[in-house]
Phi, psi and omega in degrees: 000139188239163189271155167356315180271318214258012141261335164278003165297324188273003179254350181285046179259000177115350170340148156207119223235146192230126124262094179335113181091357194234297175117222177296143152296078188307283184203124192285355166308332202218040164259149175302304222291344212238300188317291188308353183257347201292301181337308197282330182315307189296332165301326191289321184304319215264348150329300209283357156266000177264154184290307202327310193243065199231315153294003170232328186241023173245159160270164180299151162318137134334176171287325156344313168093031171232150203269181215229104150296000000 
């Protein structure tokens, strides 16, 4: 599982994304039209390493004893 920074690292790849009324995108990390959704991805990566929410977005352990997203 990768974390939050290491998706938005993954979005820097040479992509090249159109928005309608906007046109091209330089990076969609930081454009109004784009950002907030980049933002929730990364929070949802990075849920899966806080103990807090580890119990909502993981499985139960495996025999393995390793949890699952």
């Amino acid at each position: 599982m990768r974390t939050g920074a290491e998706y938005r690292h993954a979005l820097h790849d040479g992509r090249r994304v159109w928005v309608s009324g906007e046109g091209l995108l330089e990076d969609v990390t930081v454009h109004p039209a784009t950002r907030t959704f980049v933002d929730e991805y990364a929070a949802w990566y990075d849920r899966h390493f806080d103990p807090a929410w580890q119990g909502v977005v993981l499985t139960q352990p495996d025999a393995n004893g390793d949890p699952a997203p």
